[in-house]
C-alpha positions as a Python dict, from the first residue, in 0.01 Angstrom:
ca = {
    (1, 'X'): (0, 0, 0),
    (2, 'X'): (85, 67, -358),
    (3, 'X'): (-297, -45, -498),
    (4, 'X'): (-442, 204, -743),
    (5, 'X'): (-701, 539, -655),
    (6, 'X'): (-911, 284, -410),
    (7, 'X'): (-619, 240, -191),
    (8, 'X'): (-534, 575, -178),
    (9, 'X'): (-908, 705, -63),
    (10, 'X'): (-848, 417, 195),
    (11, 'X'): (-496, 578, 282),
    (12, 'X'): (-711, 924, 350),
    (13, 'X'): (-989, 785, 587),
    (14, 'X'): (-661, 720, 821),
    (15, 'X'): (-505, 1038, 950),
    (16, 'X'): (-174, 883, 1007),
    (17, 'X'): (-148, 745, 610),
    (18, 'X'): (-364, 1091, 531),
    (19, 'X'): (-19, 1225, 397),
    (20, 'X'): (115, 935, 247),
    (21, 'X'): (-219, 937, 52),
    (22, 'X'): (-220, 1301, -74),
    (23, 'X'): (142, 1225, -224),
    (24, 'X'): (0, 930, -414),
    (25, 'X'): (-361, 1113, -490),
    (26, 'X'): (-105, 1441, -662),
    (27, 'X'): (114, 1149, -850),
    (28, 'X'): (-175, 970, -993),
    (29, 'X'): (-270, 1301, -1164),
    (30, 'X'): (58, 1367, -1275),
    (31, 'X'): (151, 1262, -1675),
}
């Protein structure tokens, strides 16, 4: 929850935060 790209892999290896981690994955590679 709110970590850095680590978290976010994490987020993806869970279906139900697969979403949640996509949006955070696309931000992080936003300026």
């Amino acid at each position: 929850k709110g970590g850095g790209s680590s978290s976010a892999q994490i987020a993806v290896d869970e279906e139900e935060d697969y979403e949640s981690a996509g949006a955070l994955i696309v931000t992080s590679w936003e300026p």
